[in-house]
N, CA, C and O atoms as a GROMACS GRO file, in nm:
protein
  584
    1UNK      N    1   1.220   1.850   0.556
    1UNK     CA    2   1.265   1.715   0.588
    1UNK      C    3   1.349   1.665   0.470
    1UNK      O    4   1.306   1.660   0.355
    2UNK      N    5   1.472   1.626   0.508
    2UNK     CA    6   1.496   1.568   0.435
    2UNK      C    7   1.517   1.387   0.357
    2UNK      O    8   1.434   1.308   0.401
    3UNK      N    9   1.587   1.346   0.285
    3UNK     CA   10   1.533   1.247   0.291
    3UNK      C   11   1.608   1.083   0.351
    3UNK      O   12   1.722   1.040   0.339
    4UNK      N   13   1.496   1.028   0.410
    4UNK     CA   14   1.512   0.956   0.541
    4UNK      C   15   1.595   0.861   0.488
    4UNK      O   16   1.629   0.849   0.371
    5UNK      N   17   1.631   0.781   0.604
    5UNK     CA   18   1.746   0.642   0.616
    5UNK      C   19   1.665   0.537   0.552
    5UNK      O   20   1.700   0.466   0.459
    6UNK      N   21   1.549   0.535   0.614
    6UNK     CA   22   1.504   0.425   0.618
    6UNK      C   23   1.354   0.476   0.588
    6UNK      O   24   1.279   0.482   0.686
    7UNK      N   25   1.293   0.526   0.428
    7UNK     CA   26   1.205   0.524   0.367
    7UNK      C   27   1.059   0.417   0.406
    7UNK      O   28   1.052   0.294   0.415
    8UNK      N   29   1.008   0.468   0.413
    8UNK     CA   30   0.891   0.333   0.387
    8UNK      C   31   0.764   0.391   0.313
    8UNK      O   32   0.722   0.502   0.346
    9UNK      N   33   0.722   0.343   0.249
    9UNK     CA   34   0.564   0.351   0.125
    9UNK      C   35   0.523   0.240   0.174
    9UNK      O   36   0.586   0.142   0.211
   10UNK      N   37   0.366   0.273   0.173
   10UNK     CA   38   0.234   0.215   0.194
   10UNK      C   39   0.207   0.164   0.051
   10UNK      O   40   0.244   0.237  -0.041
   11UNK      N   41   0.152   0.057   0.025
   11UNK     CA   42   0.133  -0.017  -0.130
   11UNK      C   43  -0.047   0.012  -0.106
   11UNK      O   44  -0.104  -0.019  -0.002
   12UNK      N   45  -0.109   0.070  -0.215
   12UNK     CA   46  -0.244   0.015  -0.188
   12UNK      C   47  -0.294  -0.103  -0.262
   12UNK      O   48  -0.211  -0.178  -0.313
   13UNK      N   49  -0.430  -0.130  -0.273
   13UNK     CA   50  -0.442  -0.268  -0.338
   13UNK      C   51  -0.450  -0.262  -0.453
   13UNK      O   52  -0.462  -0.373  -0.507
   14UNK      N   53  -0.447  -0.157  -0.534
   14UNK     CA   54  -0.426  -0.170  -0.647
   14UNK      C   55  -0.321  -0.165  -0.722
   14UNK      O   56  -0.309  -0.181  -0.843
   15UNK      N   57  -0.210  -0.129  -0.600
   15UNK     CA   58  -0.043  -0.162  -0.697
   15UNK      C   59  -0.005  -0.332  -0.684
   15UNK      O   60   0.049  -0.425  -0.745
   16UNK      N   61  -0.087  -0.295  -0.544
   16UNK     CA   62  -0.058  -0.505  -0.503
   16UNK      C   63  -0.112  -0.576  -0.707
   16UNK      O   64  -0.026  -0.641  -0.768
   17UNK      N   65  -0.209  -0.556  -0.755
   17UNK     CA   66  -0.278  -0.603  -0.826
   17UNK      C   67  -0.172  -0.577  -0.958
   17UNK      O   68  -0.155  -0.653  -1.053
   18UNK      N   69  -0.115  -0.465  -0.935
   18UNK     CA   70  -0.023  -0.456  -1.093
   18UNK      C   71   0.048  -0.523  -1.095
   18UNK      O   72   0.071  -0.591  -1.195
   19UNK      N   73   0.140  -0.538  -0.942
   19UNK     CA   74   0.286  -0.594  -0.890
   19UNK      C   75   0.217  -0.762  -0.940
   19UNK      O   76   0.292  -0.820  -1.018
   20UNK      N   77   0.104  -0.829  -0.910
   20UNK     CA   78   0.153  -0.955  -0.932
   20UNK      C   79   0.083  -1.000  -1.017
   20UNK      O   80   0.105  -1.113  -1.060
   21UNK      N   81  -0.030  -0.915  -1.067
   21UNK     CA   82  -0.072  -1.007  -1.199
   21UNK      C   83  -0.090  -0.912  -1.320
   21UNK      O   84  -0.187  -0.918  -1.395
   22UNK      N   85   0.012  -0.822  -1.331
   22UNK     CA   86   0.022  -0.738  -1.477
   22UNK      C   87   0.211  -0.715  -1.456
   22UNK      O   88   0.281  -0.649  -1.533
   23UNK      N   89   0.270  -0.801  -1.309
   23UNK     CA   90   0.418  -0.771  -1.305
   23UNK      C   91   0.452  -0.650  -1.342
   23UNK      O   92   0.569  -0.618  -1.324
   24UNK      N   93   0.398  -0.593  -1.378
   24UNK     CA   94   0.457  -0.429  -1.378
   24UNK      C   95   0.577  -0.350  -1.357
   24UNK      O   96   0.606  -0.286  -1.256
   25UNK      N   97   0.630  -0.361  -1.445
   25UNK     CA   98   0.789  -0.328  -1.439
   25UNK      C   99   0.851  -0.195  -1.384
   25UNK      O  100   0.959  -0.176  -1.327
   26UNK      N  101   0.752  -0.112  -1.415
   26UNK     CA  102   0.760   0.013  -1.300
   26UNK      C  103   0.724  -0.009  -1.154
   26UNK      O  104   0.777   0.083  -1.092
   27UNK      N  105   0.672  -0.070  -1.090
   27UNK     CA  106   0.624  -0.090  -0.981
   27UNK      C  107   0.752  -0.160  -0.907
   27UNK      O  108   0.822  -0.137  -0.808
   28UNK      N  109   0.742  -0.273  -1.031
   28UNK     CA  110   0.876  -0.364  -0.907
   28UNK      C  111   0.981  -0.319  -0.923
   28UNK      O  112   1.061  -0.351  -0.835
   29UNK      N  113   1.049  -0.204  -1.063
   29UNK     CA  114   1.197  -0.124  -1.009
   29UNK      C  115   1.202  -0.064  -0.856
   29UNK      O  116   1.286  -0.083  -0.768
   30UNK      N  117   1.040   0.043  -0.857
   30UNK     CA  118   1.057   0.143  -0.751
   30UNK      C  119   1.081   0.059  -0.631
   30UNK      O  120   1.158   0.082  -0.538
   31UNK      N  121   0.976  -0.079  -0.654
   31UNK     CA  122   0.992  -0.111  -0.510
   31UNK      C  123   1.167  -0.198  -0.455
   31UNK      O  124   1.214  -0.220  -0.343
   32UNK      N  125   1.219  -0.227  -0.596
   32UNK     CA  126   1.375  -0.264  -0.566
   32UNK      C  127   1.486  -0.116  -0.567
   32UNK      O  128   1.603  -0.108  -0.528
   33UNK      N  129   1.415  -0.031  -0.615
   33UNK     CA  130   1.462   0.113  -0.540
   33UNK      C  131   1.480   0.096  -0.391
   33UNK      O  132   1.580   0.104  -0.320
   34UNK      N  133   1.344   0.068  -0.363
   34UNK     CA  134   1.300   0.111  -0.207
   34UNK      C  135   1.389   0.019  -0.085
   34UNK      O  136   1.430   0.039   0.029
   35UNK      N  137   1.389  -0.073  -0.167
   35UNK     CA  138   1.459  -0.192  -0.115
   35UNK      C  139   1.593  -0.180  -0.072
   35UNK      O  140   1.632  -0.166   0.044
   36UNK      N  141   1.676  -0.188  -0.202
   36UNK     CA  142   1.817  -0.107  -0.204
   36UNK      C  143   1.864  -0.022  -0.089
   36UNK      O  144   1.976  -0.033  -0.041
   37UNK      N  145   1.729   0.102  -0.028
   37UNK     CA  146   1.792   0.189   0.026
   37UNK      C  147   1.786   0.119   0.175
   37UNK      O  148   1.876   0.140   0.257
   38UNK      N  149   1.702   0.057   0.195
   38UNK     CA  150   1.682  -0.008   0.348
   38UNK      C  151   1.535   0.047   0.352
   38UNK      O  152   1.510   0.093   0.464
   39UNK      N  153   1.434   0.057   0.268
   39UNK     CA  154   1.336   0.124   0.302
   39UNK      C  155   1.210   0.009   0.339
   39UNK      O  156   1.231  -0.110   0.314
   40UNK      N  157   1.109   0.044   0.386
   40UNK     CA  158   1.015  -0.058   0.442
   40UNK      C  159   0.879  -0.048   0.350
   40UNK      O  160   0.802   0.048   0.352
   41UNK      N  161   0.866  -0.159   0.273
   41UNK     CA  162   0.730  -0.148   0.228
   41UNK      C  163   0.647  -0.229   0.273
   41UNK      O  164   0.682  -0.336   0.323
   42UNK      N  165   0.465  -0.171   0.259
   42UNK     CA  166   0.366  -0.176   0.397
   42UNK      C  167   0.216  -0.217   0.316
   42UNK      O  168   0.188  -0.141   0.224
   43UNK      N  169   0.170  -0.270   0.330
   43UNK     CA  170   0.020  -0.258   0.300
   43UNK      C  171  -0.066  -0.306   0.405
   43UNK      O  172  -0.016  -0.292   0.517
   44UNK      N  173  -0.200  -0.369   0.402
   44UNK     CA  174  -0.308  -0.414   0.515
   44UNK      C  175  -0.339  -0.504   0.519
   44UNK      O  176  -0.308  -0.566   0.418
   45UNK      N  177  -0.385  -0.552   0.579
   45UNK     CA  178  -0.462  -0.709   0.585
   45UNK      C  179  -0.580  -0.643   0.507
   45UNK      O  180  -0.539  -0.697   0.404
   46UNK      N  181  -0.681  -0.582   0.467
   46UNK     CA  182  -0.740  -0.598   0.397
   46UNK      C  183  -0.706  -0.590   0.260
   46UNK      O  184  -0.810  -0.614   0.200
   47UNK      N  185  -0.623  -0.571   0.184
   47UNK     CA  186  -0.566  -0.546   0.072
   47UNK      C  187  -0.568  -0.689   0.050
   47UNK      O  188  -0.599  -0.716  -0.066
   48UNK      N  189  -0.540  -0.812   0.138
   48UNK     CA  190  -0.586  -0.945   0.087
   48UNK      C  191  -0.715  -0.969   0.081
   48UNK      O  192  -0.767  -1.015  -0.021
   49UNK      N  193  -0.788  -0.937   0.204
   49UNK     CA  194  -0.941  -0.940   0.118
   49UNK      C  195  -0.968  -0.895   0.021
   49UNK      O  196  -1.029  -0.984  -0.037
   50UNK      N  197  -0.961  -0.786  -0.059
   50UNK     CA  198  -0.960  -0.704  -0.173
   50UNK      C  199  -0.955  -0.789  -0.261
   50UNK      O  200  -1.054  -0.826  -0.324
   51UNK      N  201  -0.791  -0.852  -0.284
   51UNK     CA  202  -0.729  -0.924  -0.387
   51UNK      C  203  -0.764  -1.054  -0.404
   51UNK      O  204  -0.694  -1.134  -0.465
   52UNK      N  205  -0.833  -1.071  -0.370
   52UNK     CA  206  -0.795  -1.238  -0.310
   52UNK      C  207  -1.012  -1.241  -0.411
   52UNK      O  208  -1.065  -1.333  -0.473
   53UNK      N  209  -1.065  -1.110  -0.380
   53UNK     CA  210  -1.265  -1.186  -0.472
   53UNK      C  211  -1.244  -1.238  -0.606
   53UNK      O  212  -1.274  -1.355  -0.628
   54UNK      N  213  -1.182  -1.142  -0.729
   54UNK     CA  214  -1.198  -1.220  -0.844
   54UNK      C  215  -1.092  -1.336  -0.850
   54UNK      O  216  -1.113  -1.403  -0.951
   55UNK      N  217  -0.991  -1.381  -0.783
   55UNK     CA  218  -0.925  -1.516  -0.784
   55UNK      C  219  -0.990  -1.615  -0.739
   55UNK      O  220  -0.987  -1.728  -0.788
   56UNK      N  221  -1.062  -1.579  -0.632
   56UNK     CA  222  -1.135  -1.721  -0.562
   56UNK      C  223  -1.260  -1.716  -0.660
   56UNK      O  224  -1.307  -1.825  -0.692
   57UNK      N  225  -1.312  -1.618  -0.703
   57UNK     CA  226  -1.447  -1.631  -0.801
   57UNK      C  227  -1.388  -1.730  -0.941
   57UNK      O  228  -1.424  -1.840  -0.986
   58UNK      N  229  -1.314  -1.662  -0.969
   58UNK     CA  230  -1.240  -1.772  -1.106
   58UNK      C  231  -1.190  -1.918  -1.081
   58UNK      O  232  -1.142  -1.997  -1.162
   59UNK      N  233  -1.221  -1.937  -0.914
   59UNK     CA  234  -1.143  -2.052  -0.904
   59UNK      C  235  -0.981  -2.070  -0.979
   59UNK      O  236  -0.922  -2.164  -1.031
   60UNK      N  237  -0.957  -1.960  -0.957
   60UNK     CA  238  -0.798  -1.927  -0.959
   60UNK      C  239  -0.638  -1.985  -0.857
   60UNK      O  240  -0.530  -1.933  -0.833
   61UNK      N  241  -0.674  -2.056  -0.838
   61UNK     CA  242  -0.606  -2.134  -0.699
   61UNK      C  243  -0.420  -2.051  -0.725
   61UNK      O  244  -0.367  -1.985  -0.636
   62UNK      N  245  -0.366  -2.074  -0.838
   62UNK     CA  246  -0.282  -2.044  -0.828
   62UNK      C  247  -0.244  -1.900  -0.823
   62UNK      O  248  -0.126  -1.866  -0.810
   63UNK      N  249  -0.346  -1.810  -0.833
   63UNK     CA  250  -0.304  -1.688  -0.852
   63UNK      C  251  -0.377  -1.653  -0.688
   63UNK      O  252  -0.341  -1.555  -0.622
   64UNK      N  253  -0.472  -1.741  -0.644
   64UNK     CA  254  -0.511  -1.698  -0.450
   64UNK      C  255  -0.395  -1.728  -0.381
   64UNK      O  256  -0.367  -1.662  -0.280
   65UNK      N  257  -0.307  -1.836  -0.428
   65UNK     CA  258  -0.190  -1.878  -0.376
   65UNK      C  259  -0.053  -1.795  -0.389
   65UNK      O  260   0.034  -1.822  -0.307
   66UNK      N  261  -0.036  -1.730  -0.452
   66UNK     CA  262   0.047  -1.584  -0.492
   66UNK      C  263   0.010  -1.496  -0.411
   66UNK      O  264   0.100  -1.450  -0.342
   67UNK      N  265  -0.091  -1.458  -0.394
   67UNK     CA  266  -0.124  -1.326  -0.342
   67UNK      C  267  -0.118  -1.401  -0.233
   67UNK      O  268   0.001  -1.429  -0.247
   68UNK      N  269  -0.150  -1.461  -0.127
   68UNK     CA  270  -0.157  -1.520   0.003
   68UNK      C  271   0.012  -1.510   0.016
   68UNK      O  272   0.070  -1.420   0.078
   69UNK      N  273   0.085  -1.634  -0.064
   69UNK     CA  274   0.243  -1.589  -0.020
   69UNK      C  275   0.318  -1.443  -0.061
   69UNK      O  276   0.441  -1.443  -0.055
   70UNK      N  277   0.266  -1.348  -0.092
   70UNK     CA  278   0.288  -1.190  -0.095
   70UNK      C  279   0.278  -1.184   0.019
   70UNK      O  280   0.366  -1.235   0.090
   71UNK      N  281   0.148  -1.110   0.086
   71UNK     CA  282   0.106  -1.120   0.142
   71UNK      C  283   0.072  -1.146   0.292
   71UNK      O  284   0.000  -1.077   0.366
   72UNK      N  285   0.155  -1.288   0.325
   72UNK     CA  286   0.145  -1.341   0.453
   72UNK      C  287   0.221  -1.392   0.459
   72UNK      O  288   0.192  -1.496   0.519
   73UNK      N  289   0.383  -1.389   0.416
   73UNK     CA  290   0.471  -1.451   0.413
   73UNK      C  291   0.576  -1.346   0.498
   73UNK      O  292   0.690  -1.380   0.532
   74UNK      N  293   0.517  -1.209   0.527
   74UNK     CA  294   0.641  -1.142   0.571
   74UNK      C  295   0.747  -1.086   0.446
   74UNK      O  296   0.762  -0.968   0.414
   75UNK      N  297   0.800  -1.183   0.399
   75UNK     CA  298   0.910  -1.140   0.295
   75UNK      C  299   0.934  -1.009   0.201
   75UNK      O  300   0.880  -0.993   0.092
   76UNK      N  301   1.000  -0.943   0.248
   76UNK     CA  302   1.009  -0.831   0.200
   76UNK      C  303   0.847  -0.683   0.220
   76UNK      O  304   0.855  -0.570   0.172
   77UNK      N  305   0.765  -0.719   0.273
   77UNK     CA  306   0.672  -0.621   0.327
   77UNK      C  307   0.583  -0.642   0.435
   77UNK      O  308   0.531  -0.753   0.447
   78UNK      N  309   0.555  -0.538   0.525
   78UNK     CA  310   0.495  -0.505   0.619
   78UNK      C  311   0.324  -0.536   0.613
   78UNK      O  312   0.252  -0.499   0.520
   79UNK      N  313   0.290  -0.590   0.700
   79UNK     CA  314   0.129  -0.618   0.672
   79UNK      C  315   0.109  -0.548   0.789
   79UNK      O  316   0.189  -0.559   0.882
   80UNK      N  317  -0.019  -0.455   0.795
   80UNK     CA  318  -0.057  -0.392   0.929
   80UNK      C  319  -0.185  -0.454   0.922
   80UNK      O  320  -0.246  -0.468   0.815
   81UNK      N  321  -0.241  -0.502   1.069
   81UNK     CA  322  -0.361  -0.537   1.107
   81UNK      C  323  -0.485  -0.478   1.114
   81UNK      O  324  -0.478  -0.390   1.199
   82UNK      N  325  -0.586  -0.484   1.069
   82UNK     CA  326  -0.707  -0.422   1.108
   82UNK      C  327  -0.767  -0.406   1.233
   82UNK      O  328  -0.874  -0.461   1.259
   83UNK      N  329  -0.710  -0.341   1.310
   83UNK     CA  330  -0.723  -0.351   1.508
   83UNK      C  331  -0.829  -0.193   1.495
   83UNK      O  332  -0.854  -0.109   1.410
   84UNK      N  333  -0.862  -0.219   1.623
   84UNK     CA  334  -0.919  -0.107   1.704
   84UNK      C  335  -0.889   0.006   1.675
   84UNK      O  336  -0.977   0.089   1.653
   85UNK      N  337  -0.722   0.044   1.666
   85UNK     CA  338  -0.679   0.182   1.620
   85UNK      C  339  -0.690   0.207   1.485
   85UNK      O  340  -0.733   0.316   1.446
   86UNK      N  341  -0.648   0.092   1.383
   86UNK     CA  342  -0.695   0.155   1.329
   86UNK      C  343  -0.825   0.210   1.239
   86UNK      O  344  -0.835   0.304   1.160
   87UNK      N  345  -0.930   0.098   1.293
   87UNK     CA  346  -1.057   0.182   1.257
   87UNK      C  347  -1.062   0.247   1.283
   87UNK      O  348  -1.118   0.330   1.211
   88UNK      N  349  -1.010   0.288   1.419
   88UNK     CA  350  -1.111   0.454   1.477
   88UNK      C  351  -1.012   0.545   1.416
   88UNK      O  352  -1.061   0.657   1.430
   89UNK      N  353  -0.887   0.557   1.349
   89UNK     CA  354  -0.826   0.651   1.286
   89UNK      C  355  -0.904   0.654   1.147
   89UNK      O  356  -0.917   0.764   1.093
   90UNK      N  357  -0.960   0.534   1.084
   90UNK     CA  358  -1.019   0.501   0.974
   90UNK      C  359  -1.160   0.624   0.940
   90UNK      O  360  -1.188   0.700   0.847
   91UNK      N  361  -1.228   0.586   1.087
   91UNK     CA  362  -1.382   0.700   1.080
   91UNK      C  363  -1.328   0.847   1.119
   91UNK      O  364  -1.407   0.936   1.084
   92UNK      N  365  -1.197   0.898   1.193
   92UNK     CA  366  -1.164   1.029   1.212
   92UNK      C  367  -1.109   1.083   1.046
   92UNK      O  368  -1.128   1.196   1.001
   93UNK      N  369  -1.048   0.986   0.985
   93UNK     CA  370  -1.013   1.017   0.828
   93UNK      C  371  -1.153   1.072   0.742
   93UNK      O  372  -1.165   1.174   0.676
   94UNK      N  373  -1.242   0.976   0.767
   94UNK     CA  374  -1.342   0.990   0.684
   94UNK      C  375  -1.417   1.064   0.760
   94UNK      O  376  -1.506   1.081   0.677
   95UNK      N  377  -1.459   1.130   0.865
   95UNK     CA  378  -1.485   1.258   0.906
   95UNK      C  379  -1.422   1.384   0.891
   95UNK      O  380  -1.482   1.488   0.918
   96UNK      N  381  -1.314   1.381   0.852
   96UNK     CA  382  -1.212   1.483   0.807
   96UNK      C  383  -1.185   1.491   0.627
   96UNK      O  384  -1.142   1.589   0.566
   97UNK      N  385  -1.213   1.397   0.588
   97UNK     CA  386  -1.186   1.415   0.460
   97UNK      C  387  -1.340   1.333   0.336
   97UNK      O  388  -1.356   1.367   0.218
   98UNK      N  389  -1.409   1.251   0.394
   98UNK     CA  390  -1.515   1.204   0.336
   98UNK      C  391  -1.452   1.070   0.287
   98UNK      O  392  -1.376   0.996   0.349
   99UNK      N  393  -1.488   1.059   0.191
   99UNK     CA  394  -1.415   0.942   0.105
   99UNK      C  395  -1.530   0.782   0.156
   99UNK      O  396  -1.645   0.779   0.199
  100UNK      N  397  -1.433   0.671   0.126
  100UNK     CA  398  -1.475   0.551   0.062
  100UNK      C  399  -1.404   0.453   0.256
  100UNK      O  400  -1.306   0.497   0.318
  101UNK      N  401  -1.475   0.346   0.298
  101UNK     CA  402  -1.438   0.311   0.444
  101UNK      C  403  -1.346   0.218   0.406
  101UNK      O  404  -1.273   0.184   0.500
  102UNK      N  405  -1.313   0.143   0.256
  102UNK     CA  406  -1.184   0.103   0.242
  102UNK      C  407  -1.036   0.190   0.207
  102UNK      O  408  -0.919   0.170   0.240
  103UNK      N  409  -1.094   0.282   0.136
  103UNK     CA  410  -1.006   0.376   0.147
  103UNK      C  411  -0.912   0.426   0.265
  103UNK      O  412  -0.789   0.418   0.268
  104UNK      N  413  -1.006   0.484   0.372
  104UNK     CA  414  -0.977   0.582   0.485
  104UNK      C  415  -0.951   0.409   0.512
  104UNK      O  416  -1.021   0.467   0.594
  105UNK      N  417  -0.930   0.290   0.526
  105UNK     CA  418  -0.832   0.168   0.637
  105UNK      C  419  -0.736   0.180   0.577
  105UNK      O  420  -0.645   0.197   0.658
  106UNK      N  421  -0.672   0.180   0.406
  106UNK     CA  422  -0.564   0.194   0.409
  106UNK      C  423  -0.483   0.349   0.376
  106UNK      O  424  -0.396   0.364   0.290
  107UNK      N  425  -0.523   0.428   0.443
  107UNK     CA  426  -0.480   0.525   0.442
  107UNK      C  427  -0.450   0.503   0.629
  107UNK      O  428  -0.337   0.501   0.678
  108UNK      N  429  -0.554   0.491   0.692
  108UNK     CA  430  -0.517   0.440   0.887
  108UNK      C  431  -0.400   0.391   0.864
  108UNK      O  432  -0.312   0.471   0.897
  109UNK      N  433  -0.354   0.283   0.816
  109UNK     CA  434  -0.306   0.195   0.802
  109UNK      C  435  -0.148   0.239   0.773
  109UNK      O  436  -0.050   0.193   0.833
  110UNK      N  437  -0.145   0.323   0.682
  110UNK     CA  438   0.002   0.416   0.646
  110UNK      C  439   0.055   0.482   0.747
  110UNK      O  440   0.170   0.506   0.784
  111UNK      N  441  -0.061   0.508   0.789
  111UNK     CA  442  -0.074   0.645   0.933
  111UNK      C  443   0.028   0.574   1.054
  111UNK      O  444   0.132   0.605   1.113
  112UNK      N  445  -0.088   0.439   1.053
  112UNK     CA  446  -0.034   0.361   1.165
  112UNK      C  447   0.099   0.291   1.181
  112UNK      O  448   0.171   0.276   1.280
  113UNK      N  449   0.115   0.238   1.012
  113UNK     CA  450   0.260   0.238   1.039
  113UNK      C  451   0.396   0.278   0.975
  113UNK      O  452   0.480   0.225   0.902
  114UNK      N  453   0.370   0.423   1.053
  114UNK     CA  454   0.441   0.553   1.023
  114UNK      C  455   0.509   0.541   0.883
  114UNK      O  456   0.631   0.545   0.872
  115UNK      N  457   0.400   0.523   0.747
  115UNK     CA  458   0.499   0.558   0.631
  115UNK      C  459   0.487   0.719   0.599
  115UNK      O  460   0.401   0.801   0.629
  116UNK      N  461   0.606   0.729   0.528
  116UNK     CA  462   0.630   0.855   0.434
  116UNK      C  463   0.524   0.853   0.325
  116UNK      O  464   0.426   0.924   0.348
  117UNK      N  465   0.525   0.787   0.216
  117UNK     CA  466   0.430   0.722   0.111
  117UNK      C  467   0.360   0.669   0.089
  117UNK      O  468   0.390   0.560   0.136
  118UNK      N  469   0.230   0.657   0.025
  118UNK     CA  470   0.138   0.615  -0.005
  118UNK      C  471   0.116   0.583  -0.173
  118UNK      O  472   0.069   0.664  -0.252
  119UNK      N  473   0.145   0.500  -0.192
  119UNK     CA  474   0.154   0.477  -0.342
  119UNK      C  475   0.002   0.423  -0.367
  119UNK      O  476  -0.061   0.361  -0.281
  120UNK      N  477  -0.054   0.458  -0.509
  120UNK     CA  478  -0.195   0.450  -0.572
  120UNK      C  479  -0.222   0.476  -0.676
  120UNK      O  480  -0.167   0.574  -0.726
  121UNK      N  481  -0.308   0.407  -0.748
  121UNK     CA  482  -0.334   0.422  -0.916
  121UNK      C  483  -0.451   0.545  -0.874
  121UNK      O  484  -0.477   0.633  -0.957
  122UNK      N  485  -0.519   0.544  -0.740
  122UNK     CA  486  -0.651   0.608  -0.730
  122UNK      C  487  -0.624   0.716  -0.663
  122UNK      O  488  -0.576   0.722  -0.550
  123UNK      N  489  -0.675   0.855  -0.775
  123UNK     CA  490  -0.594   0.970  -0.720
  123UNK      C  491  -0.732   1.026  -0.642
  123UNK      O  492  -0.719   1.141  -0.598
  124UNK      N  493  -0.870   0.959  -0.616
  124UNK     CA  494  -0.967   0.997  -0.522
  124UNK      C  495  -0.939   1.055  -0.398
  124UNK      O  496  -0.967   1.165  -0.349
  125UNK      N  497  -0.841   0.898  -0.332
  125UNK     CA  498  -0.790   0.893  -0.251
  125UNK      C  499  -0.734   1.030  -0.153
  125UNK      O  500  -0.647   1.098  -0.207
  126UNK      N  501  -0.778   1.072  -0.021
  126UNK     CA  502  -0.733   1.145   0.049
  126UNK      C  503  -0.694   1.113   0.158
  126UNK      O  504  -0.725   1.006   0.211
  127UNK      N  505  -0.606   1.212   0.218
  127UNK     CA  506  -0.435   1.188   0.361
  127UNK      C  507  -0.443   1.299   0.407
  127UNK      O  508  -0.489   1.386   0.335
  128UNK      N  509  -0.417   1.319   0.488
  128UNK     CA  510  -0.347   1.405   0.548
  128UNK      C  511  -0.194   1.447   0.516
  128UNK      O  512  -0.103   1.366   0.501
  129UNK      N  513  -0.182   1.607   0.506
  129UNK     CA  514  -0.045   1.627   0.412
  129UNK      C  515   0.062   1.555   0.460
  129UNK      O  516   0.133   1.515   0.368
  130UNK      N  517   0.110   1.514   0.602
  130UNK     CA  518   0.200   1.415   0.646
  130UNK      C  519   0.203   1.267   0.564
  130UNK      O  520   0.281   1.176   0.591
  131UNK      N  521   0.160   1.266   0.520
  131UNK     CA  522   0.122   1.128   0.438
  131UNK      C  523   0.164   1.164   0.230
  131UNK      O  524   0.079   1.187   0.145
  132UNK      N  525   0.236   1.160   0.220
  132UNK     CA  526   0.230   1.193   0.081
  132UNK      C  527   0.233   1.072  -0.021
  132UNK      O  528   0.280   0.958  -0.016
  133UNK      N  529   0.177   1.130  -0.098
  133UNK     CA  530   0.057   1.057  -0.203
  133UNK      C  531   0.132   1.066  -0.319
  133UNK      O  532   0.139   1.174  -0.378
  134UNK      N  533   0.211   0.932  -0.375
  134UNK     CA  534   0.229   0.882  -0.500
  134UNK      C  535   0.182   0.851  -0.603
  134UNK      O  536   0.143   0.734  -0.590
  135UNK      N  537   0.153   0.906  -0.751
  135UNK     CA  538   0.044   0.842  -0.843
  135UNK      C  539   0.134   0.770  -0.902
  135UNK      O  540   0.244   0.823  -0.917
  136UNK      N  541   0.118   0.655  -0.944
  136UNK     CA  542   0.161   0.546  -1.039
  136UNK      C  543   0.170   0.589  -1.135
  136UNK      O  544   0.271   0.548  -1.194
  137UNK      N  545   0.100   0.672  -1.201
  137UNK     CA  546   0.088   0.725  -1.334
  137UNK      C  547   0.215   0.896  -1.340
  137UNK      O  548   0.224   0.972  -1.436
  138UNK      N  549   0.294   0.908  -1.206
  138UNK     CA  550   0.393   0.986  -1.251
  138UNK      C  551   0.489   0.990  -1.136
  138UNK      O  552   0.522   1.087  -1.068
  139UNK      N  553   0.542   0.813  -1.128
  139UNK     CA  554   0.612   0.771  -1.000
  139UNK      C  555   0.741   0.838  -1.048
  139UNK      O  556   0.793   0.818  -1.158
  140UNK      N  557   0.794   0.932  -0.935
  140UNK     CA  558   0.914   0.942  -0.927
  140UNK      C  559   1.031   0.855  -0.911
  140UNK      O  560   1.031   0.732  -0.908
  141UNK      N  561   1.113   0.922  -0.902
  141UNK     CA  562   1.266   0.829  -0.862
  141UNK      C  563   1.233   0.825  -0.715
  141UNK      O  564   1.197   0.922  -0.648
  142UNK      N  565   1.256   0.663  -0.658
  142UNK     CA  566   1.266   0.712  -0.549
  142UNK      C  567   1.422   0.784  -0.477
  142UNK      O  568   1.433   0.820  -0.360
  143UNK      N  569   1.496   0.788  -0.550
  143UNK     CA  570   1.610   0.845  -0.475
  143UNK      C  571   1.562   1.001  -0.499
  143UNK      O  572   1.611   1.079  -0.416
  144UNK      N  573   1.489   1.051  -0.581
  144UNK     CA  574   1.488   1.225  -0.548
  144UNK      C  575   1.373   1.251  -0.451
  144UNK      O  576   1.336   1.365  -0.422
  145UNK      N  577   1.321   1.145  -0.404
  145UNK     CA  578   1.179   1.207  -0.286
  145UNK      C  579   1.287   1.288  -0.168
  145UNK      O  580   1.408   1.304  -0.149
  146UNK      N  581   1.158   1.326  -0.107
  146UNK     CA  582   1.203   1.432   0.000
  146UNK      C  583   1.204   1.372   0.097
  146UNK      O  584   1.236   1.425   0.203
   0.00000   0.00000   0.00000
């Protein structure tokens, strides 16, 4: 395969977490890489539950309010829903590969909406080889992916 028109990577919740409260300057080139090319970036509705415990525990208002307009604003990324499909792709993952039941949703979740990439600080994490798996810790260009 070569490489597509229209790219798209899955964010998990822990790049969400670099991207807005460590700004992470590698994170937000790739993702204005991704951008540039016409590519689609994706994460879950639970990735706001995730993000969203130690802000509301700190009584953090302005940083629950960031991640909410990430998030649920549409702008610039894809939110996929936690529906029917994809739990039950969620428990066929984790029957096929074991792992963690937040894990295997946002891995459904990539599945479901058809990314190339899966970007992650957590190299635990298992996919199916159609799904290829980005470490943060040795992000390529995205113009040389496949």
């Amino acid at each position: 395969m070569g490489l597509m028109d229209h790219p798209s990577v899955y964010l998990d919740t822990n790049i969400v977490i670099r991207l807005i409260e460590y700004r992470d300057e590698e994170v937000q080139a790739f993702l204005r890489s991704v951008h540039a090319r016409n590519g689609m970036v994706v994460s879950s509705e639970l990735t706001l539950a995730e993000v969203l415990v130690l802000p509301i525990k700190d009584r953090d208002h302005e940083l629950v309010a960031h991640y909410e307009g990430f998030l649920t604003t549409g702008d610039g990324i894809v939110i996929v829903p936690v529906g029917r499909t994809v739990l039950r792709r969620c428990a066929e993952l984790r029957a096929e590969f074991g792992g963690r039941t937040p894990d295997a949703i946002h891995v459904a979740s990539a599945i479901e909406a058809k990314c190339q990439y899966f970007l992650t600080a957590d190299r635990r994490i298992r996919a199916p080889t159609t799904l290829k798996m980005l470490d943060i810790g040795t992000l390529p260009d995205w113009n040389t992916l496949p």
